[in-house]
MIDOPA-45999 format. One record per residue (C-alpha): residue in three letters; z, y, x. Coordinates in steps of 0.25 Angstrom, whole numbers, plus 5000, padded with zeros to 4 digits. Layout:
// MIDOPA-45999
ALAZYX/...
//
This chain:
// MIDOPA-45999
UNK500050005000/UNK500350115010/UNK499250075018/UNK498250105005/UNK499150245003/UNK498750265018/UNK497250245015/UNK497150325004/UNK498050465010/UNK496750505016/UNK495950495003/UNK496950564994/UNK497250675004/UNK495850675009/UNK494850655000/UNK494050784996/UNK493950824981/UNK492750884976/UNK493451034976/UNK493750994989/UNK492250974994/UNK491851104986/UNK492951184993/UNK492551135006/UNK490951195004/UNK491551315011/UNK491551225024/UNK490151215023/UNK489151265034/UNK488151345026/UNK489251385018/UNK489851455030/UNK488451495036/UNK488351565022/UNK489551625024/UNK489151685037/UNK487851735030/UNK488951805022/UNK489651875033/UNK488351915039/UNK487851985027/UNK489252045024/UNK489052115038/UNK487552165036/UNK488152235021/UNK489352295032/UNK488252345041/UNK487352395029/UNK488352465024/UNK488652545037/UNK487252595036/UNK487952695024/UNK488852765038/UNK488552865048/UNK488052795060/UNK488452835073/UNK487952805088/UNK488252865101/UNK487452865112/UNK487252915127/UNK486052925134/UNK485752995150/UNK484453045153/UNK484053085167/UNK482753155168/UNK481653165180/UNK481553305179/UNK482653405175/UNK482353475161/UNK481653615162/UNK480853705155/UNK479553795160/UNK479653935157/UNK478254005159/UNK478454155160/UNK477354265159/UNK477554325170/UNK477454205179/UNK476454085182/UNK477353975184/UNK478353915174/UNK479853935176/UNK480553805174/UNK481953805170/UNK482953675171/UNK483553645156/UNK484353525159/UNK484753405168/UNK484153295173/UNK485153205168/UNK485453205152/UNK486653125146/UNK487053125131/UNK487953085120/UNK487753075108/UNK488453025093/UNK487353005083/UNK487853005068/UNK486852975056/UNK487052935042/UNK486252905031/UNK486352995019/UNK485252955011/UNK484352835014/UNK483652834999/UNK484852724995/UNK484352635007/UNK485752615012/UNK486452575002/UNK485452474995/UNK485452405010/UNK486952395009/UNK486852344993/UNK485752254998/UNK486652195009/UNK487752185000/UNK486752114989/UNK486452015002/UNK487951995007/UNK488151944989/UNK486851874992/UNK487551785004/UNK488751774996/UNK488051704983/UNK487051614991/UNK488351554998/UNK489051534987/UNK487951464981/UNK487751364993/UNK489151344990/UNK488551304977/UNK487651214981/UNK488451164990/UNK489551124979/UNK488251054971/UNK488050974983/UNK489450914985/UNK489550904971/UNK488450804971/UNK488950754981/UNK490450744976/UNK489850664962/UNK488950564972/UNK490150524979/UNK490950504966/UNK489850414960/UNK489750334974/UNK491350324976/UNK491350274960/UNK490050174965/UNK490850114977/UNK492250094969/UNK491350024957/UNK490449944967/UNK491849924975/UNK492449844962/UNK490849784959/UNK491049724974/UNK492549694971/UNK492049614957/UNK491049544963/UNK491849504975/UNK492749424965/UNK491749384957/UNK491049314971/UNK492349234972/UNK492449184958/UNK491049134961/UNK491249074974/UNK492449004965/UNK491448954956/UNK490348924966/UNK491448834974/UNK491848774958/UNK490248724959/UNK490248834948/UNK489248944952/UNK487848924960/UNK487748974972/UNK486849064969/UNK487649134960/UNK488749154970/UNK487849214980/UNK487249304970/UNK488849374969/UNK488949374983/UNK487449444983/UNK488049554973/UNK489249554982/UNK488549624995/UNK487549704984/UNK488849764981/UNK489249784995/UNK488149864999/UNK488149934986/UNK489449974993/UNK489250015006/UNK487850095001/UNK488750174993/UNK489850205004/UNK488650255012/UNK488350345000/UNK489850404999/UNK489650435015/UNK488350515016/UNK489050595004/UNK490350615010/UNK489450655024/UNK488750755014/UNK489950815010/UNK490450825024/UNK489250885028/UNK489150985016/UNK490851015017/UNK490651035033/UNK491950945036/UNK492050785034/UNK492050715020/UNK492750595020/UNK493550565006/UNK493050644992/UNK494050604980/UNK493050534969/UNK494050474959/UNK493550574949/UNK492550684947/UNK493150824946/UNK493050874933/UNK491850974933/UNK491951064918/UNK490551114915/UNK490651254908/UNK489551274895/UNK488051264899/UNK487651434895/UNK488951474903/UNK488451394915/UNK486951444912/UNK487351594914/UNK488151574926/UNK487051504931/UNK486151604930/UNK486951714933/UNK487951684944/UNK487451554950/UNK487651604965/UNK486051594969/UNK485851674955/UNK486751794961/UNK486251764974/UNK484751794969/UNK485251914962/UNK485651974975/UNK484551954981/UNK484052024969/UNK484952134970/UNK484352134987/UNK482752154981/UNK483552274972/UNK484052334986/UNK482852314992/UNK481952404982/UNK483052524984/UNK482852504997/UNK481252514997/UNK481352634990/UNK482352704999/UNK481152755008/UNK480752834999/UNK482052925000/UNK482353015011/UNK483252955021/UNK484353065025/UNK485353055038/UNK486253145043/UNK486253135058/UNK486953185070/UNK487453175084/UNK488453205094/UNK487853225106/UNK488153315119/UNK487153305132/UNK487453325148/UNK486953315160/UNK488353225163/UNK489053125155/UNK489953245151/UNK488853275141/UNK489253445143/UNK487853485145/UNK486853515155/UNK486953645157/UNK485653675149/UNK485853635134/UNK487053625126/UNK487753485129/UNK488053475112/UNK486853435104/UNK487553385094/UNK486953385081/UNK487053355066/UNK485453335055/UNK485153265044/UNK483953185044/UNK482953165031/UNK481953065031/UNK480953025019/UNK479752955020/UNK478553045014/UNK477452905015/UNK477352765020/UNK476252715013/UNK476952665001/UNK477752575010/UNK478952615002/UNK478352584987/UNK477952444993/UNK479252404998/UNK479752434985/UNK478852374977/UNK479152254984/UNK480552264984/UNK480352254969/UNK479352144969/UNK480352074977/UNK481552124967/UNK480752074955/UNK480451944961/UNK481751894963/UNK482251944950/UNK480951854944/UNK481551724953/UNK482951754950/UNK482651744935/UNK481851614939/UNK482951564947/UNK483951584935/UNK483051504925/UNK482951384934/UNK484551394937/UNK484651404920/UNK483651274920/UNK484351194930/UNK485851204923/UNK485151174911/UNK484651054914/UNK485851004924/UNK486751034910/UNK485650924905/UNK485850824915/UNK487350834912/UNK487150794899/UNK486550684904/UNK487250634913/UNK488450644903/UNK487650554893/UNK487250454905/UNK488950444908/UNK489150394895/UNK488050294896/UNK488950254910/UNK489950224904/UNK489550134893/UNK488750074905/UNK489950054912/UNK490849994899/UNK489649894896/UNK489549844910/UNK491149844913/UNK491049724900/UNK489849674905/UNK490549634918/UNK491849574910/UNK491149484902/UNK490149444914/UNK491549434924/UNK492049334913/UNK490649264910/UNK490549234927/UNK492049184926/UNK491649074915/UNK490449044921/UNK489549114910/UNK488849224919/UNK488249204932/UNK488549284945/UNK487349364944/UNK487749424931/UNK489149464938/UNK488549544947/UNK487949604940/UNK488849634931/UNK489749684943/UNK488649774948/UNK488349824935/UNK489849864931/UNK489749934945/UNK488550004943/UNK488950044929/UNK490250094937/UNK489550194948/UNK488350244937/UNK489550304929/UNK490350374940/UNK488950394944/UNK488650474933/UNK489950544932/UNK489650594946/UNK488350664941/UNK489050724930/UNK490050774941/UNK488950844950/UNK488150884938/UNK489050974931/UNK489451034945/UNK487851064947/UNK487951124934/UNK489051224939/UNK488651244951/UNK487251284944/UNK488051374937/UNK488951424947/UNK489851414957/UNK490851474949/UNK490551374938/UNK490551274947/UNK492151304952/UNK492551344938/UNK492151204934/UNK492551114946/UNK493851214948/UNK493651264960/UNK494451374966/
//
C-alpha cells in the first residue's frame, strides 16, 4: 500500500490540469517574441511623441583657413587695391541649436496617434496568438483525454481476454475446446497488446507537443474528467465575435493606421512652421571671445515657414492612395467578419452533432456491455466460440474509447466556439482568472 501511495504522490502533485497548461501559454516563445515586438513598439510611440518638443544640439567645429580673411578696398585715387585683414586664420565655434515644430499641418500628431494605433495593434495580435495557442492545447488536451480513456478500456479488454485465455486453455486441457479456437484468443491477446502500445506512443508525441508549445516538460495532464466548459447563447457569441475577437480589433487598428496615414498625406499641403534659434559665440581661441574683428556673440532667434506651392500633384496622389488603401481594408474587414460570423455558425452545428452522436455512444455502449454478459456466459457453457468472445471484448472496448472519444470532441468544440468568439469568452466559460 504505501508503495502504491509512493507512486501516485508524483501524479497528484504533478499532473497539470487543463487551466494549468492554459496558464502556462505565457511560457511560450513566440508569446514572449510578441511580447518584445510590444516593447519595441512601445519605444517608437516614446520616440514619436518627442517629435512634439523642442529639440536641442550642441556642436563645436574649428576651422583654419590657408589664407587670413580680408577685403579689397579699390580707391579712386589710386590703382592698386587696399586690402584689409578682417579676421583670423584659425575660427572656433560653439554653438546651442534649439528648434520646435509649431505647426506641421497636424503631421505630428497623426504619426504619434499612428504609433499609438500600432503599439494597440501588437498588443491585440498577441493576444490572439494566445488564442490560437489556447485552441491548440485544447485540441490537444481532448486528444489525450480520449486516448488515456482508449488505453484504460483497452487495458480492462486486455485484462478480459487474459482470463478468458485461461478459462480456455482450461477447456482445451479438458479436451473441450479446439486448438484453433485457443489460438484465436491468444491472437486477440497481442492485437490487444499492440493496440496498447500504439496508443501509448499516441499519449507521448502529445504530451512532447504540449512541452514544446508550453516551453517546459509535459509529463503528467490530470484526464479523469473534462472540465466543464459552459457555452454562453449563439447571438451573444456571434456579436463578440465579430466585434471583439482579437484579429477583428486587431484589423481595426490597422484601419485606424490607413485613417493616420491620409491625415498625414494631406499635411504637405499646409505650411510647415518652426521657431529656431541658436547660442552660439565664435573665437579665434577656445575661449570663443572673439577675434578681434566681429563680434564674438552671434547669437540668434527666427521663425521658419515652409509651404509647398507645387510637386506635380505628388500630394493629391499619396492621398488618393491613402484612401484607396483605407477603403480597401474596411472592404476586407467586412469580408473577414462575414467569414468569422460563418464559421461560428457552423462550429455551433457541428456541436449539435456531436451531441446527437454521444447519445448514440452511449446506447452503443449499453448494448454491447450486455452483449458481452451473455457471450461471457454463452463461452463459459460452451455455447459460444472464442471468436465471438473476442469480439465481444474488442467490441465493448471500442464502444468504451468511441464514447470518451466523443466527449472529447464535445470538449475541444465548445472551446473552439469561445475561443472564435473571444478570449474573454473563452475565460469566462473555462473560469480562468
Amino acid at each position: 500500500m504505501k508503495k502504491l501511495l509512493l507512486l501516485l504522490i508524483p501524479t497528484i502533485f504533478y499532473a497539470k490540469s487543463f487551466q494549468d497548461l492554459i496558464k502556462e501559454i505565457d511560457n511560450n516563445l513566440l508569446i514572449k517574441a510578441k511580447s518584445q515586438e510590444v516593447l519595441a513598439k512601445s519605444e517608437i510611440l516614446k520616440s514619436n511623441k518627442s517629435k512634439n518638443y523642442p529639440n536641442i544640439d550642441a556642436q563645436f567645429s574649428t576651422t583654419y583657413l590657408k589664407d587670413r580673411p580680408s577685403i579689397y578696398f579699390h580707391m579712386p585715387t589710386s590703382s592698386t587695391p587696399t586690402k584689409l585683414q578682417v579676421g583670423e586664420r584659425k575660427n572656433f565655434i560653439g554653438e546651442i541649436d534649439i528648434s520646435y515644430p509649431l505647426f506641421t499641418g497636424f503631421a505630428i500628431e497623426n504619426i504619434i496617434d499612428k504609433s499609438r494605433f500600432d503599439l494597440e495593434k501588437s498588443k491585440l495580435q498577441m493576444q490572439d496568438t494566445k488564442r490560437k495557442l489556447y485552441l491548440k492545447v485544447a485540441s490537444l488536451y481532448g486528444q489525450l483525454y480520449s486516448l488515456n480513456h482508449a488505453l484504460i478500456a483497452n487495458k480492462d479488454a486486455y485484462k478480459a481476454i487474459q482470463n478468458a485465455w485461461k478459462k480456455a486453455n482450461g477447456f482445451y486441457k479438458a479436451e473441450l475446446l479446439a486448438q484453433s479456437e485457443l489460438a484465436n484468443i491468444k491472437a486477440k491477446k497481442y492485437e490487444l497488446k499492440a493496440k496498447l502500445e500504439e496508443l501509448k506512443s499516441q499519449k507521448e508525441q502529445i504530451l512532447n507537443t504540449l512541452s514544446y508549445i508550453t516551453d517546459q516538460k509535459i509529463s503528467t495532464i490530470y484526464t479523469k474528467s473534462l472540465p466543464n466548459i459552459r457555452v454562453g447563447k449563439k447571438d451573444s457569441l456571434l456579436k463578440e465575435a465579430v466585434s471583439n475577437r482579437e484579429d477583428i480589433k486587431a484589423l481595426k487598428k490597422s484601419l485606424k493606421m490607413d485613417e493616420s496615414d491620409i491625415i498625414i498625406a494631406k499635411s504637405k499641403n499646409y505650411p510647415t512652421i518652426s521657431l529656431i534659434g541658436a547660442i552660439k559665440t565664435e573665437g579665434n581661441t577656445l575661449k570663443l571671445n572673439g577675434d578681434g574683428y566681429t563680434n564674438p556673440n552671434k547669437s540668434y532667434i527666427a521663425t521658419s515657414v515652409k509651404w509647398n506651392l507645387f510637386d506635380k500633384s505628388s500630394t493629391s496622389h499619396k492621398i488618393e492612395a491613402a484612401k484607396a488603401k483605407l477603403f480597401s481594408k474596411q472592404l476586407y474587414i467586412k469580408d473577414y467578419q462575414n467569414i468569422v460570423k460563418t464559421k461560428l455558425l457552423n462550429e455551433f452545428l457541428k456541436l449539435k452533432k456531436l451531441k446527437l452522436q454521444k447519445e448514440a455512444k452511449k446506447a452503443q455502449l449499453k448494448a454491447q456491455n450486455e452483449y458481452f454478459q451473455l457471450i461471457k456466459g454463452r463461452f463459459i457453457n460452451h455455447l459460444s466460440s472464442s471468436d465471438e468472445l473476442s469480439r465481444a471484448i474488442a467490441k465493448k472496448a471500442e464502444a468504451k474509447a468511441k464514447l470518451e472519444k466523443i466527449k472529447a470532441e464535445i470538449f475541444i468544440q465548445k472551446c473552439k466556439i469561445l475561443l472564435q468568439s473571444s478570449l474573454k469568452e473563452f475565460k469566462k466559460g473555462v473560469k480562468i482568472r
